[in-house]
C-alpha positions in Angstrom: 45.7 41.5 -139.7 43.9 37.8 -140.6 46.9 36.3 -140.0 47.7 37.7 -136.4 44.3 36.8 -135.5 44.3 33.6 -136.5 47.6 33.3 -134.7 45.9 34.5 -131.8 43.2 32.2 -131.7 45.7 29.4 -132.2 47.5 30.4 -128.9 44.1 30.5 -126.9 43.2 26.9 -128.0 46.7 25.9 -126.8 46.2 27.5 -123.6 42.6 26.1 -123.2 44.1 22.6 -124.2 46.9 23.0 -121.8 44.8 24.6 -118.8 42.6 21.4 -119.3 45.6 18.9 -119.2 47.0 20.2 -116.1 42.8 20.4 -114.2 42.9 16.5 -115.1 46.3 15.9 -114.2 45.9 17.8 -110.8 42.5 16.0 -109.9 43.9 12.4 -110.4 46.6 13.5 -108.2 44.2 14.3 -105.5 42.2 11.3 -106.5 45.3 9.1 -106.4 46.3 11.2 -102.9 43.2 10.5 -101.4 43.1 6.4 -102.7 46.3 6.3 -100.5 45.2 7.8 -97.8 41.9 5.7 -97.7 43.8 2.3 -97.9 46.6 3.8 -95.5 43.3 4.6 -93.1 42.4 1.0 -93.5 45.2 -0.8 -93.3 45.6 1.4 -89.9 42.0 0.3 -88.4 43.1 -3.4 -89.4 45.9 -3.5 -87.2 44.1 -1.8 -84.1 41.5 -4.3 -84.7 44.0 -6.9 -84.6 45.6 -5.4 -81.6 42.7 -5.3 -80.1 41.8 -9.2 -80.5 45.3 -10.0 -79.5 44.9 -8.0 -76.3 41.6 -9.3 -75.6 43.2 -12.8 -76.1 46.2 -12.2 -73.7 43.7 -10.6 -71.2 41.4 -14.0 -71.0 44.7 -16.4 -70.8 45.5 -14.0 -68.1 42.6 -14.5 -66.7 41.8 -18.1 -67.0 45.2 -18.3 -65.5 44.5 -16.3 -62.6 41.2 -18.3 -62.1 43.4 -21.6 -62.0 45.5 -19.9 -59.2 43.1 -18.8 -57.6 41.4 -22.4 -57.3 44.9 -24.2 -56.5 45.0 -21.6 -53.6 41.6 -22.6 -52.6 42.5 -26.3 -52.4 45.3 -26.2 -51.1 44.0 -23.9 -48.5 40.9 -26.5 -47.9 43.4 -29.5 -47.7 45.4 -27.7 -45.4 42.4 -27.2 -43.0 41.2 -30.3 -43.5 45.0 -31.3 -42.1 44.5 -29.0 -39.2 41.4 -30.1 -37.8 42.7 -33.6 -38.1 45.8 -33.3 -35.9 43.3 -31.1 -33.7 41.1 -33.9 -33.5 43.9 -36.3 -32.7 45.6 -34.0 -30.1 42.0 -33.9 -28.6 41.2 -37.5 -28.5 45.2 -37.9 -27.1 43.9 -35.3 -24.5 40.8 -36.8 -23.3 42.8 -40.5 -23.4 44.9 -39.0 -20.8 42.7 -37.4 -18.4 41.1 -40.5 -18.1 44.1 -42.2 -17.0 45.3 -39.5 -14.9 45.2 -39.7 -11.3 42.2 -37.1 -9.6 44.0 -34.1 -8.1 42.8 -31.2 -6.1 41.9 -28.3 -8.7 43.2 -24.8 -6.5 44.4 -24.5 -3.3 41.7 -22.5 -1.2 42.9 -19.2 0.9 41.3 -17.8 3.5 41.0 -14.4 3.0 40.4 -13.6 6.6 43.8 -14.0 7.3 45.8 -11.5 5.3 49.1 -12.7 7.0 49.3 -16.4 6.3 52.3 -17.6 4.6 52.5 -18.2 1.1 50.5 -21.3 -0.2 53.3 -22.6 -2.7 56.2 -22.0 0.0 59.6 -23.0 -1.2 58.5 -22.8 -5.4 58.2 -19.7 -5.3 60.6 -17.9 -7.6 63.0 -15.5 -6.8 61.7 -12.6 -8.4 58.2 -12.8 -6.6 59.9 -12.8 -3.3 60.3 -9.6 -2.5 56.2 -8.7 -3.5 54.6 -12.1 -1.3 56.9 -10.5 1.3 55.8 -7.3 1.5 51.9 -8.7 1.0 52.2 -10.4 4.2 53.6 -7.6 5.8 51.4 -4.8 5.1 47.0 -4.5 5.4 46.6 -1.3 3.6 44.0 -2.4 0.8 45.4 0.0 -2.1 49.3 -1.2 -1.7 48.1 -5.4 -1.8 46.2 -4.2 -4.6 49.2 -3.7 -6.5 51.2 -6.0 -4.9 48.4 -8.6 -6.1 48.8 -7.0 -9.8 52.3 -7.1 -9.7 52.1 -11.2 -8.6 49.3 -11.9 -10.4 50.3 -10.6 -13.9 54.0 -11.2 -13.2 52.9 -15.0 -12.9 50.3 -15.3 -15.5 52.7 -13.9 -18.8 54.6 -17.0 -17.5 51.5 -19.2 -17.4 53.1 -22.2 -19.7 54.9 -23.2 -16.9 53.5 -25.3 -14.0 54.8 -23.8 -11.4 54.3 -19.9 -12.3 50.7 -21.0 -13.7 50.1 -22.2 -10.3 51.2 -19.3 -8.6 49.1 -16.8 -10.7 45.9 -19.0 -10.6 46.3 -19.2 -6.4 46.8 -15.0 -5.9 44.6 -14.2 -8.1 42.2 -16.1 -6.7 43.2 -14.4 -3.6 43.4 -11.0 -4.7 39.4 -11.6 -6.3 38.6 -12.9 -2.5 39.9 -9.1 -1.1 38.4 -7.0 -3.9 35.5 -6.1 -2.0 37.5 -4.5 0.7 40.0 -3.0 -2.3 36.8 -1.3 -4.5 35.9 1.8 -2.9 39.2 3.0 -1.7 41.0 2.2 -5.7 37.6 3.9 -7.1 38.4 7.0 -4.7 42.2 7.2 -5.9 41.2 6.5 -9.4 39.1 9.8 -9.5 35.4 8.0 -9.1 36.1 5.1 -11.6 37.6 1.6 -11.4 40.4 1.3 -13.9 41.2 -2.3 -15.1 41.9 -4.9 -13.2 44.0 -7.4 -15.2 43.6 -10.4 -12.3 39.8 -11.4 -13.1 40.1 -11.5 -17.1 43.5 -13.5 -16.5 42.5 -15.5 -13.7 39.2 -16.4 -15.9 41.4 -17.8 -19.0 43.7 -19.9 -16.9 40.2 -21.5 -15.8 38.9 -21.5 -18.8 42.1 -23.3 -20.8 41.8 -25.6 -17.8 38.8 -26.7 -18.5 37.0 -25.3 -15.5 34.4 -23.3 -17.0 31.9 -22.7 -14.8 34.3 -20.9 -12.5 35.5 -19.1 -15.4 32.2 -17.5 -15.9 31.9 -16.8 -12.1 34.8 -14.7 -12.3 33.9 -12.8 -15.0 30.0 -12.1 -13.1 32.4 -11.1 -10.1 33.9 -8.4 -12.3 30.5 -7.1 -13.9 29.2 -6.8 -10.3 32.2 -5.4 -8.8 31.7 -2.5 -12.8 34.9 -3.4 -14.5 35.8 -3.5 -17.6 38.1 -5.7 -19.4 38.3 -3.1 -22.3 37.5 -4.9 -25.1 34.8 -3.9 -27.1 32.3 -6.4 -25.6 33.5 -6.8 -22.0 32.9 -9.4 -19.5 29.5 -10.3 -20.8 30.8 -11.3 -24.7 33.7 -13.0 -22.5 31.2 -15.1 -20.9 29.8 -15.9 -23.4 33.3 -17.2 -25.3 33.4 -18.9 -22.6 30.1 -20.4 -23.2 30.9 -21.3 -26.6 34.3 -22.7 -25.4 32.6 -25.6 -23.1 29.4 -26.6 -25.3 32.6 -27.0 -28.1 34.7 -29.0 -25.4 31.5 -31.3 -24.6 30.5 -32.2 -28.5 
């Protein structure tokens, strides 16, 4: 009976020695575990850090390079101007060279509007297509059908305006048809259901003056056209076009 108990007792201080063994063994385990995870945890933050400067250094050479364009852009947008207004500054200078030398001419032939069937002012230049409408706008007096017969000269003329000859022609019936508005108003407002619609001839007439240089006629036109209530339907009408116009001279005269 002594002896099984002391046997007994020997097996409980195993287990107790064993039970202990396997508690340390299991915590340094963890401990060990959780070392590895810690330095795995850092070695992880390092890199993003690292990442992190590397981006932040490609973002600024990104951007200091983009800064650089952006400035060679600027310059050679600057030295570009400054080419422009040269050769603008030349081309005037050649201009007003020129018209000194040049011989004085009349500016526009002048129609008498009084006489609706007078023959066309430019006579044998005028072009074949523009024929058939001077034709018929000698032939007829009813104010609503030279009204478009004007337009149809008049704006026919003007799109061609580069040339001498169709510049001339524009300039002379519009000039005309502005001269035979006042008869032409009332019956196009009636037609027109109370209102005037646009009238392309005083706008157009009033550039080919102004790019002529005659800019005080220019603005006459236009005051024509407020007086008469058209609209050139831009957003500030014949008033901010007179006053383009304005601009357009005082620059001509520095």
């Amino acid at each position: 009976m002594a002896q099984n108990l002391f046997l007994l007792i020997i097996v409980v201080i195993v287990i107790v020695f064993l039970a202990r063994r396997l508690l340390k063994m299991n915590a340094s385990g963890h401990a060990q575990a959780d070392t590895t995870a810690a330095k795995e945890q850092t070695e992880a933050s390092e890199k993003e850090a690292e990442i992190k400067r590397e981006s932040a250094r490609l973002a600024n050479e990104a951007k200091s390079a983009t800064e650089d364009a952006v400035e060679a852009g600027k310059d050679a947008v600057e030295s570009g101007t400054e080419a422009v207004k040269s050769k603008a500054s030349e081309a005037k200078s050649a201009v007003k060279e020129t018209a000194k030398e040049a011989p004085a001419k009349d500016v526009d032939p002048v129609i008498d509007s009084g006489n609706k069937s007078q023959p066309s002012p430019i006579g044998a230049e005028l072009p074949d297509e523009l024929s058939e409408p001077v034709a018929e706008l000698e032939r007829t007096q009813e104010p609503l059908a030279r009204h478009r017969l004007y337009q149809q000269i008049t704006e026919n003329s003007y799109k061609n305006r580069n040339d001498a000859g169709w510049r001339q022609i524009s300039k002379t019936y519009s000039q005309q048809h502005i001269a035979e508005f006042s008869e032409i108003v009332k019956p196009l407002k009636k037609a027109n259901g109370g209102s005037l619609p646009q009238v392309l001839t005083f706008q157009n007439y009033a550039t080919l003056l102004a790019e002529d240089g005659h800019y005080s006629e220019a603005i006459a036109v236009c005051e024509k056209a407020l007086e008469f209530g058209l609209d050139d339907k831009t957003k500030t009408g014949f008033s901010g076009r007179i006053e383009r116009i304005r601009k357009q001279e005082k620059k001509a005269t520095q």
